[in-house]
C-alpha positions in Angstrom: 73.6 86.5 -14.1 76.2 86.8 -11.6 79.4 87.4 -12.7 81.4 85.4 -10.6 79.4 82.7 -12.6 80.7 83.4 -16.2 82.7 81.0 -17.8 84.8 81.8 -20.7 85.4 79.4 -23.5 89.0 79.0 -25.3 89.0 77.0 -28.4 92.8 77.3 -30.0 93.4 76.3 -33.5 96.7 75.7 -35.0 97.5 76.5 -38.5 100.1 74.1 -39.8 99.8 76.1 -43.5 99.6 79.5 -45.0 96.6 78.5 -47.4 93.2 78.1 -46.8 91.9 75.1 -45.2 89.0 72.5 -45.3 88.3 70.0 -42.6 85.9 67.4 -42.1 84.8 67.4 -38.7 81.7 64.7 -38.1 80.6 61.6 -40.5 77.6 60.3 -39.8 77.0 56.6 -40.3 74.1 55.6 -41.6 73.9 51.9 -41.5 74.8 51.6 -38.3 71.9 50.7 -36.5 69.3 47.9 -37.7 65.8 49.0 -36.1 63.6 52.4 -35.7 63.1 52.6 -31.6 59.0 51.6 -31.0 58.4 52.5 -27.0 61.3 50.6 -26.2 61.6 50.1 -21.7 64.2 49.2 -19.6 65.0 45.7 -19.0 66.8 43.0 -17.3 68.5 45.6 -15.3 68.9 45.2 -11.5 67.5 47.1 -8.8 70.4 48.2 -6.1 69.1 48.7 -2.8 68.5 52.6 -2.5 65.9 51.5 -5.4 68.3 53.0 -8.4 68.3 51.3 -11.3 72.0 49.5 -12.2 73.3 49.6 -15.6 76.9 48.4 -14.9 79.6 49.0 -12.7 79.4 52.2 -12.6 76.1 53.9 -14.1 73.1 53.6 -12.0 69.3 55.0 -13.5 67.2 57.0 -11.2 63.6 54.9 -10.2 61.7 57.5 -12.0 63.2 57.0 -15.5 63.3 53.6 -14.9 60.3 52.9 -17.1 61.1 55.6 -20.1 58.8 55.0 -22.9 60.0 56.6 -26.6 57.7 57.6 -28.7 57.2 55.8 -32.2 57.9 58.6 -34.7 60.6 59.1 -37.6 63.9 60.9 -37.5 65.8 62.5 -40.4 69.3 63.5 -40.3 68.7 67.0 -41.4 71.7 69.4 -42.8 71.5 73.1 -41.9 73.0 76.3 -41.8 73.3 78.7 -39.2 70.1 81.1 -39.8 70.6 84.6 -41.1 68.4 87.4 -39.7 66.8 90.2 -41.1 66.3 93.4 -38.6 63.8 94.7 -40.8 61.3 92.2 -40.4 61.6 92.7 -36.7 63.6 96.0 -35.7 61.0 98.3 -35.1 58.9 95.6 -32.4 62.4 96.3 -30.2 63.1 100.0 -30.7 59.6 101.4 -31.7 59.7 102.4 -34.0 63.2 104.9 -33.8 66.2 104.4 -35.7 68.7 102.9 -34.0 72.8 103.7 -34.8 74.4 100.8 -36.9 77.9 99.9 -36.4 78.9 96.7 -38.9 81.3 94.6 -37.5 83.3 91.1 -39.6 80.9 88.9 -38.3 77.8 90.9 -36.2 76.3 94.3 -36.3 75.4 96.3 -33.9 72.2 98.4 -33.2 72.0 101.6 -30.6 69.2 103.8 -29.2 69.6 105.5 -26.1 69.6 102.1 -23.5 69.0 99.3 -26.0 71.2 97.5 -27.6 70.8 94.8 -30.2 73.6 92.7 -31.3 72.7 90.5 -34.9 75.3 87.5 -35.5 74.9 84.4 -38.1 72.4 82.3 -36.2 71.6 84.3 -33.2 70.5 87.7 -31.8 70.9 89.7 -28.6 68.9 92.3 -27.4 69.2 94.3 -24.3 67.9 96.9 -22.6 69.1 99.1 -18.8 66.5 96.9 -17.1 67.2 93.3 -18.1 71.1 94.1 -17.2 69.8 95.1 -13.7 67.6 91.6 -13.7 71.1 89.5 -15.1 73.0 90.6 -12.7 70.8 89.1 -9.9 68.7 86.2 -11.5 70.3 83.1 -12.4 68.2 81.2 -15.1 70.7 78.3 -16.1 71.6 74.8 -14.1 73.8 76.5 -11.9 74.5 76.1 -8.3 73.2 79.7 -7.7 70.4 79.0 -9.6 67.5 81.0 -8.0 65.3 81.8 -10.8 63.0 79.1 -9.5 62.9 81.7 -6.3 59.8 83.7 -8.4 57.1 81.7 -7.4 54.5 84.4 -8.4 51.9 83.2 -11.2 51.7 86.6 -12.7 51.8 90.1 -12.8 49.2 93.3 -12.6 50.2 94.5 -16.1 49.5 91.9 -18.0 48.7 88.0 -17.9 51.1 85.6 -18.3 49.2 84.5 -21.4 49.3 87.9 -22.5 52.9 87.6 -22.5 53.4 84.2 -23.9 51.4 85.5 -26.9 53.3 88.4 -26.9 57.0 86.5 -27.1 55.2 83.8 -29.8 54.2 87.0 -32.2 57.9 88.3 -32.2 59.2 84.8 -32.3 56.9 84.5 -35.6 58.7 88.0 -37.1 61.9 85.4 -36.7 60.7 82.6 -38.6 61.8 80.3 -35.7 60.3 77.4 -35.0 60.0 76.0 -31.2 57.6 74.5 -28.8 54.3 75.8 -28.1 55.1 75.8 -23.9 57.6 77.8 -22.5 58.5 77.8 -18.8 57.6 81.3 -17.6 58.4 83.2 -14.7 56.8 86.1 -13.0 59.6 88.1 -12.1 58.0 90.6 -9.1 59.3 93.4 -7.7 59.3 91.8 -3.8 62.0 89.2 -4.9 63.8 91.1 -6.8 64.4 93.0 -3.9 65.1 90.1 -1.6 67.5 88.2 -4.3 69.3 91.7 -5.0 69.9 92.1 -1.1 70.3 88.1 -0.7 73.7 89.0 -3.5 74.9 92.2 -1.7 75.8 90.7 1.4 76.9 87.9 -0.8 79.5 90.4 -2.4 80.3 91.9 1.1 81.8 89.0 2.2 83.7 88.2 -0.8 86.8 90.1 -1.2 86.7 89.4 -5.2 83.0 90.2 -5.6 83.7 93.5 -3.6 86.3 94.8 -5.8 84.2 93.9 -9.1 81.2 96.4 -7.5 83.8 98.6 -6.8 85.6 98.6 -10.7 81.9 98.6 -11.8 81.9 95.6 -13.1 78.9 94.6 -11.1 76.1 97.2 -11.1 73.0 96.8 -8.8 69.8 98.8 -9.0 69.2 101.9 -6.3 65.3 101.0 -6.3 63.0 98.6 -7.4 59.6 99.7 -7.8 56.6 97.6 -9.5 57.4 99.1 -13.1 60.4 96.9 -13.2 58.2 93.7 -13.3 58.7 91.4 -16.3 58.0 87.6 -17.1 60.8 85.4 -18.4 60.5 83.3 -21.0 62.0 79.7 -21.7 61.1 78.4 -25.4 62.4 75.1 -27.1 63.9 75.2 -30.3 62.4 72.4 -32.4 62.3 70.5 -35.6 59.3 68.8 -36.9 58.3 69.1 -32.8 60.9 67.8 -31.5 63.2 69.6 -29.3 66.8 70.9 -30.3 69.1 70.4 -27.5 69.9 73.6 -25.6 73.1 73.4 -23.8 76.4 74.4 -25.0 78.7 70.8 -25.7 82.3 70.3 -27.2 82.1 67.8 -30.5 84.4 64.7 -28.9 85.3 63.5 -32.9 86.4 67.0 -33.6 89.4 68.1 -32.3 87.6 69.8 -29.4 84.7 71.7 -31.4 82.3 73.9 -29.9 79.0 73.6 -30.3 76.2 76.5 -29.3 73.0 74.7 -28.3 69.6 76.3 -29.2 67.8 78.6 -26.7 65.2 81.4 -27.1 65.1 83.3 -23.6 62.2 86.7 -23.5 61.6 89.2 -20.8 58.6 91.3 -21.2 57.9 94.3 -19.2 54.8 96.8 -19.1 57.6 98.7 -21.9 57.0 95.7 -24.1 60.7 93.4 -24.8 63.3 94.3 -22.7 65.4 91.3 -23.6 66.0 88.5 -25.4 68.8 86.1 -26.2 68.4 84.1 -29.4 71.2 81.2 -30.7 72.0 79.6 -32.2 69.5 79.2 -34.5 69.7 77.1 -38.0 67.5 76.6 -41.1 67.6 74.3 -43.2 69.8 73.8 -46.2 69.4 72.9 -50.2 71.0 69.4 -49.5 68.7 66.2 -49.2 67.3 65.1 -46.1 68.1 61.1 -44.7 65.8 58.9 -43.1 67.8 57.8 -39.5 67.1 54.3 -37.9 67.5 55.0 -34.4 68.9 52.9 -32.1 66.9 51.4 -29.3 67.3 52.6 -25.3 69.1 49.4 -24.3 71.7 49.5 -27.2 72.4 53.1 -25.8 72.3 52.2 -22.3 74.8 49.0 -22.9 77.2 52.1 -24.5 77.1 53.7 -22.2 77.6 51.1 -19.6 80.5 49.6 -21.7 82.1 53.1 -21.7 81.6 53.9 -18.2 83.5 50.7 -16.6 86.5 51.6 -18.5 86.8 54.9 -15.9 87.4 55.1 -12.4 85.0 56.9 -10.7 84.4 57.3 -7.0 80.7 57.4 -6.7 78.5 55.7 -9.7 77.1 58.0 -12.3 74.1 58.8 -11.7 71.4 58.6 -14.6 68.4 61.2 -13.8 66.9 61.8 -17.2 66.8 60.5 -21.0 65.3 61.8 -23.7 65.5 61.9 -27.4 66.2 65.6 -29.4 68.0 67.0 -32.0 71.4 68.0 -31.9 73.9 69.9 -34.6 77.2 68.3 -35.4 79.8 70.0 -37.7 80.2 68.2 -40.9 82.9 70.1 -42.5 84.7 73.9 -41.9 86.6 76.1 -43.9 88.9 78.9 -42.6 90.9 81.3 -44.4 94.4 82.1 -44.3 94.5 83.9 -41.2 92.6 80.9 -39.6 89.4 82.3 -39.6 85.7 80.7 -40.5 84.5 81.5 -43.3 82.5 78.4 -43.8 80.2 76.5 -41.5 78.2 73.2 -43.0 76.3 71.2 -40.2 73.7 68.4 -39.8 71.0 68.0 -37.4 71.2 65.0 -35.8 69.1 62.6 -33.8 70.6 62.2 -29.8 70.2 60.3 -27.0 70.7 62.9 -24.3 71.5 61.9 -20.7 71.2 64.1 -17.9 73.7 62.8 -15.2 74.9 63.6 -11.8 78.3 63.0 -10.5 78.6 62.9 -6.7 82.5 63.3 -5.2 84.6 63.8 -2.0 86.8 67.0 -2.5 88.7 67.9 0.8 85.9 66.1 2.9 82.8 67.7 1.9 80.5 66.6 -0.6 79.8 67.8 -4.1 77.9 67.4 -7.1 78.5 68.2 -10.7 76.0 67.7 -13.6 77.3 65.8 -16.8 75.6 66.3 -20.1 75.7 62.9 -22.2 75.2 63.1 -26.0 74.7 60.0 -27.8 74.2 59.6 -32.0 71.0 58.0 -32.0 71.6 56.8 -35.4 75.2 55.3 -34.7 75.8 54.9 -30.9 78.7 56.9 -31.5 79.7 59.5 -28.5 79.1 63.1 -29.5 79.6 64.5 -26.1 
């Protein structure tokens, strides 16, 4: 990914005590809402004249979500812990079977062989190899502006079918005990465009006096030659419970003080070597506690939210609406930290969400640009959770 791309996440706490401490981070609610949503549509909304859908002042829906239809099916409200994963059930698919150096860390553990490393925390894994850094460094996978991922238009690849590899990722991802969707995006990553997207970033570094002296610290490392054993598919999977997907982006809890929360992605590249990459998190199981039925509410009471919400804000252009869909989301319910401040407790609840998929259009020093916003809505208690 490119570098100039990384963001880096701060969260401060501030330790008002010397003893350990508890907090309650999230409630849910759970009589809240009166009915379970049953294909619920948009109504009684007007049409401006670009053809958007309004929902207020200043939310408009984009004509193609204008008719969403919900499928009839029941939520729980689910509490979990973040999974814990056991190398030996899967070690020896990543380093085949050679015995890797262990370093233990407080809170991950590290595994070396000559170029791959593997990184195991609570919830989540990281494995990579002198290849796949050579493929981050130039392929973008997430929403980004330099996106370019959707550059590999290839359907597949001489060594192997993308089937092949899509049964491939599914019998690791079984070794984890994960459960996720059956249909990943994949991406036939070929040796002509990573050529063309590795020379497309050069002369996007030579004219950047930053980028330059990053390549020049070796911060930014580029492959000398690509040839067709460097080929590999990417893979996209869903996290999911009971089949429905857990959402995948990163969000900050609004309720808690500014809380972090990890979404739930599985990424796989697969080369003719076999896995050359993977990055897994954060991943949860389930927990001993009881399960609760949720009554979700329906897709105009969340609409009117977030209508109600959004006229209380000045905005410049109208937010605009470009998907909705219901999935699971992880709220914290309660942490405890030691004396030095530290986690040593996570409890959490999986939680049914509205999610909204936005775009925000403004006018920064005359030209034109767009940012995406992220909505997360408590399907069970309207409440905002991002």
């Amino acid at each position: 990914m490119y570098i100039k791309n990384t963001c880096i996440f701060l969260l401060a706490f501030t330790c008002l005590t010397l003893s350990a401490c508890s907090e309650n981070l999230y409630e849910s609610e759970q009589n809240k809402s009166t009915n379970n949503t049953d294909n619920t549509s948009i109504s009684d909304y007007s049409a401006t004249e670009n053809g958007y859908i309004s929902i207020g002042d200043n939310v408009v829906l984009e004509k193609d979500v204008s008719s969403i239809q919900v499928e009839n099916k029941d939520f729980e409200i689910v509490p979990v812990k973040l999974k814990k994963f056991d190398f030996d059930k899967f070690g020896s698919t990543l380093f085949n079977n050679s015995t890797p150096i262990v370093n233990n860390e407080y809170d991950f553990t590290t595994y070396t062989y000559e170029d791959k490393t593997l990184i195991i925390y609570e919830g989540s894994i990281k494995y990579q190899t002198s290849l796949s850094n050579y493929i981050n460094e130039i392929v973008v996978a997430d929403d980004v502006p330099s996106k370019n991922i959707d550059n590999f238009t290839q359907d597949s690849l001489e060594f192997m079918t993308k089937d092949q590899a899509i049964d491939k990722a599914i019998e690791f991802l079984d070794k984890l005990d994960i459960s996720y969707l059956k249909e990943p995006k994949v991406y036939a990553l070929d040796v002509n465009t990573l050529i063309n997207e590795q020379d497309l970033y050069q002369k996007e570094i030579e004219q950047d006096d930053w980028l330059q002296e990053m390549q020049e610290r070796g911060k930014i490392k580029l492959k000398d030659e690509w040839n067709a054993s460097d080929e590999c598919y990417y893979l996209s999977f869903d996290a999911c419970l009971e089949n429905t997907k857990i959402y995948s982006n990163s969000y900050t809890i609004q309720q808690s003080d500014g809380f972090q929360v990890d979404g739930s992605k599985i990424e796989i590249m697969i080369s003719e070597d076999g896995i050359i990459y993977c990055n897994i998190g954060d991943i949860y199981e389930k927990s001993n506690s009881e399960t609760k039925q949720a009554k979700i509410i329906s897709l105009d009471e969340m609409l009117s939210a977030v209508s109600e919400k959004y006229s209380q804000i000045i905005l410049e252009n109208p937010l605009m609406i470009k998907d909705v869909s219901l999935q699971y989301c992880v709220v914290p319910t309660k942490i405890d930290r030691d004396r030095s401040g530290a986690i040593i407790n996570q409890e959490f609840e999986m939680v049914p969400a509205w999610i909204l998929n936005a775009k925000e259009v403004v006018n920064a020093r005359n030209e034109i640009m767009e940012s995406n916003v992220n909505i997360i809505i408590n399907a069970q208690t309207g409440e905002f959770i991002a």
